[in-house]
N, C-alpha and C positions, 0 to 999 in steps of 0.2 A: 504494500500500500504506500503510495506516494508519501511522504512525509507533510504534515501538518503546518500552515504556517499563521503567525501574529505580522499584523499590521501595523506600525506604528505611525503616529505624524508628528511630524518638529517641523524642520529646516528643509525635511526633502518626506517621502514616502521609504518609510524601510521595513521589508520583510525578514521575517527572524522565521528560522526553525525550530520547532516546536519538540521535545524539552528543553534543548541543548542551549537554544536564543542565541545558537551562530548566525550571524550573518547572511542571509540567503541574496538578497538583492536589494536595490536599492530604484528609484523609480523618481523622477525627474519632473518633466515637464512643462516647469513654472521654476522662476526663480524665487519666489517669492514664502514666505514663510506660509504654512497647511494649518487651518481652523479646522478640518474634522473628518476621516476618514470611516469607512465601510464596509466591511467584505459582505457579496452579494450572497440567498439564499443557496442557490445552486453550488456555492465553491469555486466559481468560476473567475472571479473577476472582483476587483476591489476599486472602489471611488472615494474620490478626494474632493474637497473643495481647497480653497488656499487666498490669502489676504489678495485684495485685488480683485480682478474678474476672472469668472470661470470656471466649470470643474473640468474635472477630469476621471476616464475609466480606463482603466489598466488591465490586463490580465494574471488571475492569482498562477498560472499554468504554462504557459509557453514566456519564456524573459522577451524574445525576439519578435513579438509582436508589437504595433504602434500602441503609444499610449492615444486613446481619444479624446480629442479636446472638446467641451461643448462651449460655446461663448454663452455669458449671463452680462446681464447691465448694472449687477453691481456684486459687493464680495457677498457669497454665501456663507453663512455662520456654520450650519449644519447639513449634510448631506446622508440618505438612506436607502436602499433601496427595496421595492414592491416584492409581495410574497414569490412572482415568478421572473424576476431580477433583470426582464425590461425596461421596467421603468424606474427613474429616481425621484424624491421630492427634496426637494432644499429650501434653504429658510434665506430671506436676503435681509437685508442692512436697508432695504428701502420698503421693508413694510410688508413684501406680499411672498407669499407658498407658492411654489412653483413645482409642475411634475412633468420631468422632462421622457421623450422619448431616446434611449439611448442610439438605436438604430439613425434615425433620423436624425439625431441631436437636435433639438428642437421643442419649445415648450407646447407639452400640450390641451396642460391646464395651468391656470392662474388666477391664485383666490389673494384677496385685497383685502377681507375684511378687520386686517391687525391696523392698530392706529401707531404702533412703535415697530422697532427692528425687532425681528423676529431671530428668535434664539435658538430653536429647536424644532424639526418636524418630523414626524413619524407614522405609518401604515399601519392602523391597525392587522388583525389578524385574519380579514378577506381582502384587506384592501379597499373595502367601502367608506374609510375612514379614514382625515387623515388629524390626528394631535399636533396642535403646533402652540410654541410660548414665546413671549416678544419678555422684552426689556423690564418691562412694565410689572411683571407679575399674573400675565393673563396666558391660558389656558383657552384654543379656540378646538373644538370639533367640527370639524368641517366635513359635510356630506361631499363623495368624492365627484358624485354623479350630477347632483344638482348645486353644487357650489354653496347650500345653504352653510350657516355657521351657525354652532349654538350658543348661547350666553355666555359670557366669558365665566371660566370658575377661576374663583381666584380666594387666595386667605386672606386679604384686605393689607396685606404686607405691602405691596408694592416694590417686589425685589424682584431682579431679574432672575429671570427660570434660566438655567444653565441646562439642564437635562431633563428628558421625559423619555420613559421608558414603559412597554405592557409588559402584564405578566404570560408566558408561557400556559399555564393552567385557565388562569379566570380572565374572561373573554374583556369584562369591562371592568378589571384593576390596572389603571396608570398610575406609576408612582415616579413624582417630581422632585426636583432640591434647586434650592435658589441662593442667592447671593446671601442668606443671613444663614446657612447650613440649616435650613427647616427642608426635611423633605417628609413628603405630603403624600399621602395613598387616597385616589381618588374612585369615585363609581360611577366611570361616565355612561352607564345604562340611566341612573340615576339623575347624574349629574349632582353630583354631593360630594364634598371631603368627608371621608370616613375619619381618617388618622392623622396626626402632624405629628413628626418626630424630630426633638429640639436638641439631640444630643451633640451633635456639632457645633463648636467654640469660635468657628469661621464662617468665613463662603462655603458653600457647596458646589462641587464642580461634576459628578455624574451618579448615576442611578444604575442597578445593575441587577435584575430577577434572576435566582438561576433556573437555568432550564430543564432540571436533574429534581430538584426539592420546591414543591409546591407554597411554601411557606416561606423560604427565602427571599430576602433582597440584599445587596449590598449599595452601600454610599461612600463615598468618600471625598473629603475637603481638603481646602488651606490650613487647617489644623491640623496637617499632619496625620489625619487618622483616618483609617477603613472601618467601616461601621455596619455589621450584619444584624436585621433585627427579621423577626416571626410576625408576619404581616397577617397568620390567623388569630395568634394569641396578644399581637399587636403590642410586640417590646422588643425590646435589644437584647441580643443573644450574645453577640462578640464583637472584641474591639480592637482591631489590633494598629501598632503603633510604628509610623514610619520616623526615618530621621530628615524625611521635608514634606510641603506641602504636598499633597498628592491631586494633580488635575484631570485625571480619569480614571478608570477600572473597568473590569470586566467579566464576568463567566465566559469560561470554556463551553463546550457542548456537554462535557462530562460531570460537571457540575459540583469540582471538587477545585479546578485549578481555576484559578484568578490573577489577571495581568493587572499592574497599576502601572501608571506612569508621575513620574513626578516635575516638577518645577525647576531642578537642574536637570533635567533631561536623562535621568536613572528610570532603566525600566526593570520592576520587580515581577518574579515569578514565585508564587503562593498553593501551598497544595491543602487545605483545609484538615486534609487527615494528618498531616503533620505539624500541624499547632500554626504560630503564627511569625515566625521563620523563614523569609523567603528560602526556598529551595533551587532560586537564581537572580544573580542582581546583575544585570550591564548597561554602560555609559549607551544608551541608544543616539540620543540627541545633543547637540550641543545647545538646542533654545528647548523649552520647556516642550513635555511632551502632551502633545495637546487630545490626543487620540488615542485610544487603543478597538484592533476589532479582527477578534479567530475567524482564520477561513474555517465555514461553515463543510458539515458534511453532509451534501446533496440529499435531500428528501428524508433523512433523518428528522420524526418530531416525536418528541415525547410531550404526549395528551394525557388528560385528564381523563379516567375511561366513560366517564359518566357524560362526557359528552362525542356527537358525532361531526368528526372534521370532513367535508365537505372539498375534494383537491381541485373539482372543477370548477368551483365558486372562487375558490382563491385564484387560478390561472386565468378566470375570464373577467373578475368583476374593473378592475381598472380598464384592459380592451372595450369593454360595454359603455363606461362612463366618460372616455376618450372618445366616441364612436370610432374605435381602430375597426375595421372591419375584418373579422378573423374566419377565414372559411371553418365548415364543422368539419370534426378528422373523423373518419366513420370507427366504429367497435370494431372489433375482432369478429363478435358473429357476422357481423355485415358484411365487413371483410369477404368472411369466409363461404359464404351463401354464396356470394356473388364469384369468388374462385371457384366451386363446383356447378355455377351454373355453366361459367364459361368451359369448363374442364368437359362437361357433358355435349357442348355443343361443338365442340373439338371433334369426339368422337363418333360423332352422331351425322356430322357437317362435313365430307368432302368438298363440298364446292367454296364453304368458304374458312374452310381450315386453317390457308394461309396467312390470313384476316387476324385470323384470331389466334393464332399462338404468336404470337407477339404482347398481343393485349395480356396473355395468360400470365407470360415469364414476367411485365410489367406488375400486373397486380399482385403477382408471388414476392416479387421485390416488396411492395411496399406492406403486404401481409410479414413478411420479416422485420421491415423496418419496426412498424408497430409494434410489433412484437417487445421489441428491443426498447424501443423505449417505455411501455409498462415495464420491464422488469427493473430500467433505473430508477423505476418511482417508488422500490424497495429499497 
């Protein structure tokens, strides 16, 4: 199996391999210093935004491919990408959510309704949704398909939201942290704060669910500290303690390892079963590390059993509300009916035999292809 890699952003884009955090590559683009990278759902590919205009998408797999530029008209703060890793949404400095087509590069929605620079924005878990927070302390749900927005939620603080993150398990828990280290468990079915957690002595700088332990979150601030609490029993579990501020974090897929980055540009590697100990520390960045984000393993999800996840709602619901127009891929029975129809008429049809084994070996092809791709979607 290919080896696993972490994302970093500072000064440039650098990939690290996974335990070891050698050095894998390094990834360019822009001279300019990176606000917030991504690795896509698939595994395939990782985006960047970076001070100035533009993002940019990379591939996590081949080094020797072009990085893609997408031009934006101002710097993006935050960059993510849709459950089936077409599409991006990014948060800009001049107020509006943007969800670009990577293909195309090109925006192809754009929602307004923030009255401040937008901090953060995020897909829910079909895509129907998108969470975004501005400077301000607001909190917009935005319908992906009709651009509505709903009432801003906000704790009356008026600090900037640095990060917003869902949880893996519960379809409508987002949990936020803002510039006074308050991070917030919210119920946007609801639209209600459930929880505010004040244990942080700083800024708050990210939000982190793992996607292993249903009750887990992690946070971490300018106080130096990573901070795990039980978002069912709704307290602080564990706290462990860096020697700088810490400006991001992360779960792994495995739901034991966790990457931080910090403020001199020190990226830490954390195994949870081993206390609180990094189990790898390296200079990643010469400017602060602003980002961290594991390439994902392709169609891996760990669900909640009590609920049913739906892969065609997640693959079509942004193409739907984009009008992309996506032809339907027909089933495997359909497929298949229609190869033994042709197969019989083969046989059956001297005079136009010819005709049709061609169409046959055609539609055998694409009965294989199919094939091949349900089995990646294990």
């Amino acid at each position: 199996m290919p080896e696993l890699l972490l994302a970093t952003a500072g000064e440039d884009l650098r990939l690290w391999a996974m335990p070891t955090l050698n050095l894998h590559s390094v990834k360019n683009g822009t001279n300019a210093n990176l606000t917030s990278c991504s690795c896509s759902p698939n595994g395939q590919l990782v985006a960047y935004a970076h001070e100035g205009e533009g993002l940019n998408v990379a591939s996590l797999q081949e080094d020797d491919q072009d990085v893609i530029n997408i031009p934006t008209s101002c710097e993006q703060s935050s960059v993510s990408f849709n459950g089936n890793s077409r599409y991006l949404v990014s948060s800009g400095v001049d107020h509006v959510v943007c969800i670009w087509d990577i293909k195309s590069k090109t925006a192809k929605r754009i929602y307004k309704d923030h009255t401040h620079p937008v901090t953060c924005s995020i897909f829910n878990y079909n895509d129907n949704t998108i969470a975004s927070s501005s400077n301000h302390g607001n909190i917009l749900l935005t319908n992906v398909q009709s651009g509505v927005s709903s009432e801003p939620l906000s704790t009356g603080e008026n600090q900037a939201i640095r990060s917003l993150n869902y949880s893996h398990f519960v379809r409508s828990l987002l949990a936020s942290i803002n510039d006074s280290g308050a991070v917030s468990l919210w119920d946007t079915k609801e639209k209600k704060l459930i929880k505010t957690f004040t244990e942080h002595k700083g800024p708050g700088t990210k939000v982190s669910f793992s996607p292993l332990n249903d009750m887990l979150l992690c946070s971490c601030g300018l106080d130096k500290r990573i901070i795990f609490y039980d978002v069912t029993g709704k307290k602080m579990v564990k706290t462990i303690n860096t020697e700088g501020p810490v400006t991001c974090c992360e779960f792994m897929h495995d739901g034991c390892t966790v990457a931080a980055g910090t403020a001199s540009g020190r990226l830490y590697l954390f195994d949870l079963r081993q206390g609180s100990t990094p189990v790898k520390v390296v200079t990643a960045h010469k400017t602060s590390v602003r980002s961290v984000s594991f390439q994902m393993i392709p169609k891996e999800k760990i669900l909640d059993p009590n609920f049913e996840n739906n892969d065609n709602e997640v693959e079509d619901s942004v193409d739907k509300a984009i009008d992309v127009e996506a032809l339907p891929r027909p089933s495997d029975i359909q497929l298949e009916i229609a190869f033994e129809t042709i197969k019989n008429a083969l046989l059956y049809s001297s005079k136009y035999g010819n005709e049709i084994q061609p169409l046959a070996l055609k539609l055998e092809d694409l009965m294989k292809m199919e094939k091949m791709d349900n089995l990646k979607q294990y």
